[in-house]
N, C-alpha and C positions, 0 to 999 in steps of 0.2 A: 731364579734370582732370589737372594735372600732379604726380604722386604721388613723394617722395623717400623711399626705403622705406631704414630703418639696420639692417643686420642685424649680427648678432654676430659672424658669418666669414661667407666665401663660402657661399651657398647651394647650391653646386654642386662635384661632383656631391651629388645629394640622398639620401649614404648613411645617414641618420640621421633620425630622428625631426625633433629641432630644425630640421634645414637643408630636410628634404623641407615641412614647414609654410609657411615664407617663402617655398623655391621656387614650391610649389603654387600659393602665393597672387600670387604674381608671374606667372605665367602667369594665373591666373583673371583680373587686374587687369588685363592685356592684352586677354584675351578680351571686356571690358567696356567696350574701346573710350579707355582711361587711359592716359599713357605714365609710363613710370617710371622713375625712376635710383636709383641701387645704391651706398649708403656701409657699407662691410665691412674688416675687418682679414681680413689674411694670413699665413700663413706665408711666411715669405721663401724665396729660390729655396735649394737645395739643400737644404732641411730636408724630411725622408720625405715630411711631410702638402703639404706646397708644393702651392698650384693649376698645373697644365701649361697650355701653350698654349691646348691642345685644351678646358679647361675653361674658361678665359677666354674664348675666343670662345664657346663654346656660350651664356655670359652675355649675352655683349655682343650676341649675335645676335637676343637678347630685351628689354633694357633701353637705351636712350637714350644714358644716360652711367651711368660705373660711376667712381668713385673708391673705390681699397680701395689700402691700404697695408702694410707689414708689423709683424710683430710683433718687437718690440726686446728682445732682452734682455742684459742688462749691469747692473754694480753699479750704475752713476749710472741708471738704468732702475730699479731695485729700490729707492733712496732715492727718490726722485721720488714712485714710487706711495706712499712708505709716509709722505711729507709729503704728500701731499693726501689721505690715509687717516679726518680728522676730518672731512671732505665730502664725499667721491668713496669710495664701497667698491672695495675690489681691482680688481675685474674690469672696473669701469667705468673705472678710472682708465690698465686698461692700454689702452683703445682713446681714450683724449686723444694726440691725434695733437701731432710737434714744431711748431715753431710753423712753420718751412716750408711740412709737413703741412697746418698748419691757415689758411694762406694756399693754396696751390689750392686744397683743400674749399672755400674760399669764393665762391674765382673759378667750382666748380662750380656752387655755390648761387646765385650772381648769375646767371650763365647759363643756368640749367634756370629760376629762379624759379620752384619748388614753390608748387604751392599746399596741400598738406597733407605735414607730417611724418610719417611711418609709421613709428613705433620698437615694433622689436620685443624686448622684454625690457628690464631698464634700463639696459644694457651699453654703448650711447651717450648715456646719458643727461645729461654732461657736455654733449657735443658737441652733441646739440639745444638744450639752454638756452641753448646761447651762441648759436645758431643763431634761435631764436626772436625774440631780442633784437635782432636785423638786420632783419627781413624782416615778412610780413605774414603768412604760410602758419600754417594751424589744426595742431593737434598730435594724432596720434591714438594713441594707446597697446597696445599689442599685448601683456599678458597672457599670459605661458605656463602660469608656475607663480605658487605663494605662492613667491616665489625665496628668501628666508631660511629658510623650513621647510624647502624641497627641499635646500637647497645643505648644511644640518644633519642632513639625514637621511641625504643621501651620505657626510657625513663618518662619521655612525653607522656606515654596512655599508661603508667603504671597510678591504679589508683588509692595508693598510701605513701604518704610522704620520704617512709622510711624507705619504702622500694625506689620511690625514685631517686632520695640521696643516692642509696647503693647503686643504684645504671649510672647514674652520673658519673661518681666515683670509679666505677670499671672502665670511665672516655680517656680519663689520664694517660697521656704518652701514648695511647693507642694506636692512632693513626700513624706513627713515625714508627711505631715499633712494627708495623702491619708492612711499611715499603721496608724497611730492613730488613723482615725473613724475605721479602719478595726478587730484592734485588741480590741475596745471599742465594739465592734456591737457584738450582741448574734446572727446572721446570717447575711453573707454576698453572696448577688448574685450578678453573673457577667454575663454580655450579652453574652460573648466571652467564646468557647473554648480555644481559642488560650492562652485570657489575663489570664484565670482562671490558664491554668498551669502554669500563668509567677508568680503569686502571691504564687500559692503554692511550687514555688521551692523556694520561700523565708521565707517560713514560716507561712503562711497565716492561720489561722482556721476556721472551718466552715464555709466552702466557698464550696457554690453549684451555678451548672448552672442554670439560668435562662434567654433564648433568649427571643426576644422582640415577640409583638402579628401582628403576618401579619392582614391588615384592614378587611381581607374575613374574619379571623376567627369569629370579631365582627359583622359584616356587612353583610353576607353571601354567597350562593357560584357562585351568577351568579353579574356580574356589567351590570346595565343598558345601554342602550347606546354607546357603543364602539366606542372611534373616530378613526375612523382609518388613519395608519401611517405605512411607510415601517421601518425603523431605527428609533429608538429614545431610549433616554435617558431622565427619570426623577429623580428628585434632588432638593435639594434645591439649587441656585444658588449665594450664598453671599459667603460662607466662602470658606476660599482661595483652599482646598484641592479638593474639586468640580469644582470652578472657573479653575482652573488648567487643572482636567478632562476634561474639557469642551472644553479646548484652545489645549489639545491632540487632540481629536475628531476631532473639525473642520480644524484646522489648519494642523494636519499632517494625521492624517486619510481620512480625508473628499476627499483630492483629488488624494488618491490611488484607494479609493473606487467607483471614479467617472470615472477614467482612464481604472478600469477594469469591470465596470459596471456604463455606462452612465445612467443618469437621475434618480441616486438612491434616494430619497428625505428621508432627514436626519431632526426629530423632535426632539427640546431641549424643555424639558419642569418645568419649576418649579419657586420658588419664589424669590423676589428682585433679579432679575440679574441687573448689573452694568452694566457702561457702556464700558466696554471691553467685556464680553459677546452678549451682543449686536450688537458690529461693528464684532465682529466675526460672528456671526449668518449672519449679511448681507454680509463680505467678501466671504464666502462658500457659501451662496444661499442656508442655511438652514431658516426652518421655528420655530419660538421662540414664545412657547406660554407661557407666563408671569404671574404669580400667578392665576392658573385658580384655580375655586372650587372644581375642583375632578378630581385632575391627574390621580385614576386608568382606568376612561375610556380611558384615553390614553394607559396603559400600554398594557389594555385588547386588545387595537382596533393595537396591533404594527403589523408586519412581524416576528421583531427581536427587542429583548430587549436588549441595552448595557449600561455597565457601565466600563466607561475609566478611574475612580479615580484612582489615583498609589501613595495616601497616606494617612493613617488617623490610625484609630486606635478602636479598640470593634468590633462589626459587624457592617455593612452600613443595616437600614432598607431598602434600597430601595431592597436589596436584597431579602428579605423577602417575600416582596408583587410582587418582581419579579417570585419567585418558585412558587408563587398561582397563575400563568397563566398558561394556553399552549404553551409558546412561545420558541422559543430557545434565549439564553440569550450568550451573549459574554461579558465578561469581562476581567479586567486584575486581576494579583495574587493577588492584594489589595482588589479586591472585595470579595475573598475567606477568608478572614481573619477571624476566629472568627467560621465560621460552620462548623458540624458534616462530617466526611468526606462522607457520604454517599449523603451530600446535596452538595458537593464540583463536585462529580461525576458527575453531573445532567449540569455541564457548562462546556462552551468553553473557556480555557484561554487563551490572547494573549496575552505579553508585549510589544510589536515593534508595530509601525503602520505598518509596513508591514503583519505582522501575525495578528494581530488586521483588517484589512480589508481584508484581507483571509477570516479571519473565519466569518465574515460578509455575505460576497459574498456567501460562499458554504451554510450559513443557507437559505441565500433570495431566492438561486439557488434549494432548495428542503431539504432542513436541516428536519431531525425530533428528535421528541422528546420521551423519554420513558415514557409514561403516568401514569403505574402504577407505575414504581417507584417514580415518580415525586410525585402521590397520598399518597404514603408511608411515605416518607418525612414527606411530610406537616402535618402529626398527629404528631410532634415533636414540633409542634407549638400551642398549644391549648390552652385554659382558664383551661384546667385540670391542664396543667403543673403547672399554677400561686399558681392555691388551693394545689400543693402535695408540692410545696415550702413552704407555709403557714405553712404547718404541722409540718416544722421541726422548727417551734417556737412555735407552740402547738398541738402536738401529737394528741390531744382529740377533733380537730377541725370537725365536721361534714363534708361529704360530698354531698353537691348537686343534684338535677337530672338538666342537664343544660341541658337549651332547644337547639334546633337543630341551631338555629337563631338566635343572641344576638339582642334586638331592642334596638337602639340608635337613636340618632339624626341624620340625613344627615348629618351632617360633624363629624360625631363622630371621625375617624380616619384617615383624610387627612394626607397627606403630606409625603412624602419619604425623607429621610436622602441624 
């Protein structure tokens, strides 16, 4: 099947939660025998985030064809979006490509002729209806978050006024524009248990689960190198619901857990942290390792795994590729969001710092873990799962012999949510 997958930016590298999920699934959808091409906005050249060469090809080494353009900004850029603001919310309106723009896309689109859209988020959500309305290809809808709750919650915990205008400003039209792709899509997957029942108590159709792909599943089942760490937490470190997590940990956690167990060294690890995470990291005499290449040897090399986020929304990958350890995991209720409750079981939850650095101390103190069930679990995560989703857009789709192994690239699935 010829799959045209729309993601929000480049998937790659997969230092993030969001980008590592598309990645993932771009390689699983490989593995299943699919070819796929890649419609993504960019940072343009000189700008810090800008994709490098070296990133591009790593894509293009995996997908077909890639059309990704940049992102514009300028005042005639800023009216634009804020006239097509009664149909199109912010964020989707910033990836309607000029009309240039949207003459190749289409020369790609005749030339690949997809037979299923793969939009993930609603962020091209413009771009596939116009797309629809050309061609014959099914639409399949890819689910992360409730994105109007999520994008309102960030604005909640974002700690500068101007970040919160802007989450605010991305709620516009959202929710309406969110049941539109959904009631347009001939299948809709949602990362979350949680979001899936919130959809179908509204009405929703054809709405099945699909969780995201822990890095083992691609990658395989041992991680080379373990660094090892007593406490840590990995994450991305930018957007504010993490940032937040973070300034829990160290700021109220950190020195309960150092009062009832001195000298516990406490690992933050993950991408663009700010500079408030950073003076945190030195206020606590924690250690912050900053966009390293392959956070799961951290995860593998811990004592204890935690995640102190207490807001967001879908599932947090970090969680994911936290269950494919041995490790005991402490988290708070926000981490359980979204999994089976059998994978829910498998953790320690604490809301308060004070219960949060309990359950800390008693995993470092001899904590264990149930292994096979933990084993159990983790077959709910698979590249099967991706292909029995497929089916229910075409029934007659073959099934695979998938090797034991998925080979990728060394970075094929960095990066935790």
């Amino acid at each position: 099947m010829k799959i045209c997958v729309f993601a929000p930016d480049l998937p790659y590298p997969p230092n993030r939660g969001g980008r590592a999920d598309v990645w993932r699934r771009i390689l699983a959808l490989r593995v299943l025998g699919h070819q796929v091409a890649l419609v993504c906005l960019v940072e343009p050249d000189g700008h810090p985030l800008a994709p490098t060469a070296a990133d591009l090809a790593a894509v293009d080494a995996v997908v077909v064809q890639r059309f990704s353009f940049p992102m514009r900004r300028s005042a005639w850029r800023t009216l634009r979006q804020l006239a097509m603001a009664w149909r199109t919310p912010w964020h989707a309106a910033t990836r309607v490509p000029a009309a240039d723009e949207q003459r190749q896309l289409q020369v790609l689109l005749d030339d690949f002729a997809p037979d299923l859209l793969w939009l993930d988020g609603p962020w091209f959500g413009r771009v596939v209806l116009a797309a629809l309305q050309r061609g014959r290809a099914r639409l399949a809808y890819r689910s992360h978050n409730i994105e109007h709750q999520y994008l309102a919650r960030q604005a909640a915990v974002a700690l500068r006024w101007r970040d919160r205008l802007a989450w605010r400003m991305a709620c516009w039209g959202l929710a309406r524009f969110e049941r539109q792709l959904m009631d347009r899509a001939d299948a809709v997957y949602d990362i979350s248990v949680d979001d899936l029942a919130f959809w179908q108590r509204r009405g929703v159709k054809r709405l099945y689960w699909l969780p995201p792909l822990p890095e083992q599943v691609l990658a395989g089942a041992t991680v080379p190198d373990p660094i090892p760490g007593e406490v840590v937490f990995v994450g991305n470190l930018a957007t504010p619901n993490n940032v937040r997590g973070v300034q829990f940990l160290l700021c109220e956690v950190m020195p309960l857990l150092r009062t009832r167990r001195p000298g516990t060294a406490v690992s933050i690890v993950g991408s663009r942290p700010g500079d408030e995470v950073r003076a945190w990291a030195v206020q606590a005499g924690a250690t912050l390792h900053a966009d390293v290449a392959e956070p799961m040897r951290h995860l593998h090399g811990a004592a204890v795994l935690v995640n102190p986020v207490m807001t967001g929304s879908g599932v947090q990958l970090k969680m994911l590729d936290m269950l494919m350890t041995d490790r005991p995991i402490v988290t708070t209720t926000q981490g359980t969001r979204g999994l089976p409750a059998e994978a829910v079981a498998l953790l320690q939850v604490a809301d308060t710092a004070e219960a949060f650095a309990g359950a800390v101390v008693e995993a470092l103190n001899g904590g264990t873990i149930d292994v096979l069930t933990r084993s159990r679990v983790r077959q709910q995560f698979s590249v099967d799962g991706l292909g029995t989703a497929l089916r229910h857009l075409a029934p007659g789709l073959p099934v695979p012999a998938l090797p034991a192994v998925v080979e990728t690239s060394t970075a094929s699935a960095r990066g935790p949510r």
